[in-house]
Structure formats: C-alpha cells, structure tokens
matplotlib code that plots the C-alpha trace (Angstrom):
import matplotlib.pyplot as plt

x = [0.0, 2.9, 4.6, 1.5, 0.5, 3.6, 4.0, 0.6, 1.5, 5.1, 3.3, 0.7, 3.4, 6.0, 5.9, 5.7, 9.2, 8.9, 9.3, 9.5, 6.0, 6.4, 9.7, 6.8, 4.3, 6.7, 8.0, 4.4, 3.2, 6.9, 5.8, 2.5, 3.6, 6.3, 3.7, 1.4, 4.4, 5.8, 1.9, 3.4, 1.8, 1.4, 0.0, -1.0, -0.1, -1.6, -0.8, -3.1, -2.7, -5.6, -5.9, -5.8, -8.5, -10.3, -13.4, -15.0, -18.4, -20.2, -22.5, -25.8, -27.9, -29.5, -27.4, -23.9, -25.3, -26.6, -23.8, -23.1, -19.1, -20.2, -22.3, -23.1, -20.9, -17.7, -19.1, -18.9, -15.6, -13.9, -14.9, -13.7, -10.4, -10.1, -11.0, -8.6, -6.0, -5.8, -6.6, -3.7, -1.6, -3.1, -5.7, -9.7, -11.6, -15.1, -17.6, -20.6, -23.3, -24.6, -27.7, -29.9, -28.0, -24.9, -25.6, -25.0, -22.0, -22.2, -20.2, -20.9, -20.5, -22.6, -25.7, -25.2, -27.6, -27.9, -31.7, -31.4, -33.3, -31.2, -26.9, -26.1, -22.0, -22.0, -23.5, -20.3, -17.9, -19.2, -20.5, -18.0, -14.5, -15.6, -13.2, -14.2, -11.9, -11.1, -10.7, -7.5, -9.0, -6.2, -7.9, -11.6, -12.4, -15.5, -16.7, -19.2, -20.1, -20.2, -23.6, -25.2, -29.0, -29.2, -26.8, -24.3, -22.0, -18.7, -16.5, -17.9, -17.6, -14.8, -13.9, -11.4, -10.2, -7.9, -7.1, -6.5, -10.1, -9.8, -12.5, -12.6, -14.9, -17.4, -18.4, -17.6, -16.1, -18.2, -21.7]
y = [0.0, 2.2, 1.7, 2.4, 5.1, 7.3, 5.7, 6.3, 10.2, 9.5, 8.7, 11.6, 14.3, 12.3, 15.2, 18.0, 19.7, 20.2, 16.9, 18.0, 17.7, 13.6, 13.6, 15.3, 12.7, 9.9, 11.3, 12.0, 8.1, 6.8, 9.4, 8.1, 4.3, 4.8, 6.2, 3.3, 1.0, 2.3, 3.5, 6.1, 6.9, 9.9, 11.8, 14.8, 16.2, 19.5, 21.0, 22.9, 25.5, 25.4, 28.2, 27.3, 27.2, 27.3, 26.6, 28.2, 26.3, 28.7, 27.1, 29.4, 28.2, 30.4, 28.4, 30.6, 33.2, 32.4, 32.8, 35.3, 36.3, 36.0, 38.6, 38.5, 41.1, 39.6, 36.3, 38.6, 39.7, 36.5, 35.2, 38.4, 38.0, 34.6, 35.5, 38.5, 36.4, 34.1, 35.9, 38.7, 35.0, 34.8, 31.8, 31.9, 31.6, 30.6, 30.6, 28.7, 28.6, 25.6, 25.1, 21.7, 21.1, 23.3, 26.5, 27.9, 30.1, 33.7, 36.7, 39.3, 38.3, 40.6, 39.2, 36.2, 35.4, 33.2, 31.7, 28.6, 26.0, 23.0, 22.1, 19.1, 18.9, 15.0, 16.6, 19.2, 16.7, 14.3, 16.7, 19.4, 17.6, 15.8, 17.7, 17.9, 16.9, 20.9, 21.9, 22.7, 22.7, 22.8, 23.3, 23.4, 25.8, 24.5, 27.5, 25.9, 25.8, 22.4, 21.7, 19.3, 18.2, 16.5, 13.6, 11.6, 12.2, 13.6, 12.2, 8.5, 9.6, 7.9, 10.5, 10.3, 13.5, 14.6, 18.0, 19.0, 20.3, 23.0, 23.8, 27.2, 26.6, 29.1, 30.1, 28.4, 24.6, 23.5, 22.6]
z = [0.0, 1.2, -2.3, -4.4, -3.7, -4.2, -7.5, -8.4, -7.8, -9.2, -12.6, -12.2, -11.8, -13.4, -16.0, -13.5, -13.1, -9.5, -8.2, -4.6, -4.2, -4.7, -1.9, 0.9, 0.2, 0.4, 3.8, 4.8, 4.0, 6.1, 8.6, 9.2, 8.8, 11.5, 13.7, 13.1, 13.9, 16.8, 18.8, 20.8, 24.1, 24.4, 28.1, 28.8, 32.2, 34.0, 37.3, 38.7, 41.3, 43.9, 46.5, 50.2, 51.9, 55.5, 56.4, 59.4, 61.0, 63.4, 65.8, 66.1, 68.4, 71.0, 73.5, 72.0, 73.0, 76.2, 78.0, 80.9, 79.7, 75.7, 73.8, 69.8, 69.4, 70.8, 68.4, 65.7, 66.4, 67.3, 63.7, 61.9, 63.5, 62.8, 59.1, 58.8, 60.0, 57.2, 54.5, 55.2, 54.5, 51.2, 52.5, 51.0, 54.6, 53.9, 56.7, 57.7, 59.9, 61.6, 63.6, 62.8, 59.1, 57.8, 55.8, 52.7, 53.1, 54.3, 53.1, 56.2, 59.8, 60.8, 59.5, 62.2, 64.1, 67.3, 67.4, 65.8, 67.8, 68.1, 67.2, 65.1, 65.7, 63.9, 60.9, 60.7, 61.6, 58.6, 56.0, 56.8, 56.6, 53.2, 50.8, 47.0, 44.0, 43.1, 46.7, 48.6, 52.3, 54.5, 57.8, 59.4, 62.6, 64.3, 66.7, 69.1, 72.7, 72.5, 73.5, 71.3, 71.0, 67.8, 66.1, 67.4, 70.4, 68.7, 71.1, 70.2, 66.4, 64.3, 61.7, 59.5, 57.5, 55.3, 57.3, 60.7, 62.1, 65.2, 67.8, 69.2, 72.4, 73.5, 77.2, 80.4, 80.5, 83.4, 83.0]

ax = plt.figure().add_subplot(projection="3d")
ax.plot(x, y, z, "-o")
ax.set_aspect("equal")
plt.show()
C-alpha cells in the first residue's frame, strides 16, 4: 500500500518539473507508517494550582449566646479576626453557619444570628470535613459551645479527615 500510492502520484506528476512535491508525500506516508508502527503513548499532564482554603463552621444556636461572659458582638468579632488572619496570608476563609443542618456560606459576619433551635455537631464533623476533588482545604475551625441536642456524640464519632479540624470553644467549661 505504502509503495503504491507514491507511485501512483510518481506517474501523475512524473511530467511535472517540480518533483519536490512527490519527496513530501513519500516522507508524509513513512511518517505516518512509523507512527502506526511504533503506537506512541502519548500523556498529557496539567498542574493545577488550587488556592488554600479554610473553612470556618459557626454554631448558632440560641445556647452561644446564652452565655453570661459572651455577647453577639464579641461572636462577631472573634470570627472576623479569625478571618482577617488568614486571609492577610493569602488563605480563602469561607464561613458557615450551623444550627440543625450546615448553611450555605455567608459573606458578612454581621448578618449572624444566634436563634437557631437545636446544634447538630456530627453533621459538621461528617459533612464538613468531606473535601471535594477541586478543593485545597487545609484546615476546618468549628466555633461551638459544644452543647449538642441532635446527632451523634462527637466524642464516640470515628472520623477520618484529610485536614487538621480546630474547635474554638465558646463560654464556660463546666456545666
């Protein structure tokens, strides 16, 4: 096949003074053959920078801010500081509330409110340290007063994640 058909063109532009046309096709057709022969394997690699990230969980049940030494506002500022922190190191802090099931994420502290009626810490510690294929989590932040009324006991939980996760604990340590 590979002899054929450049002697087919050979005798269609044997009368053509430019013969340089038939040497291209011939080293097109060995090209192509030797590529055929050989099957190269050929990958494609991409690297893919992915900012780091921290996610903040804010427990707001009414029980945060319940107690005597803690007010909203101090809430509010613990979080922004927590925020500002990271991000004057370059790191994308995303934060979310938590109450029965975890929020979407929230943009202004400010806006936090501390009514919700129950806390669900087993739903944060599953759902919440799951990381996603095109995420670059490098830390979680869980800021709760520990008081749970829904789930499982965290301290019975087995969880396994792939980053460090930090509780910041709210209010007074004895009951």
């Amino acid at each position: 096949m590979s002899i054929k058909i450049p002697n087919y063109f050979y005798w269609i532009l044997k009368d053509v003074k430019d013969i340089w046309i038939l040497f291209f096709i011939r080293c097109a057709v060995m090209i192509l053959l030797l590529i055929i022969i050989v099957k190269p394997i050929i990958k494609w690699t991409t690297i893919e920078h992915l900012e780091p990230c921290v996610d903040i969980f804010i427990d707001r049940s009414a029980s945060m801010s319940a107690h005597q030494n803690v007010s909203a506002d101090s809430l509010h500022k613990i979080v922004k500081m927590v925020r500002g922190t990271f991000q004057e190191q370059g790191v994308k802090v995303r934060v979310y509330p938590f109450s029965h099931e975890i929020e979407p994420e929230i943009r202004i502290v400010n806006e936090l409110q501390w009514n919700a009626g129950g806390t669900n810490l087993s739903n944060v510690l599953i759902k919440g340290t799951q990381r996603l294929p095109d995420e670059n989590i490098q830390a979680a932040i869980v800021i709760t007063d520990g008081v749970f009324t829904q789930g499982e006991d965290p301290l019975l939980m087995n969880i396994d994640s792939e980053f460090p996760i930090y509780t910041l604990g709210i209010g007074d340590s004895m009951p």
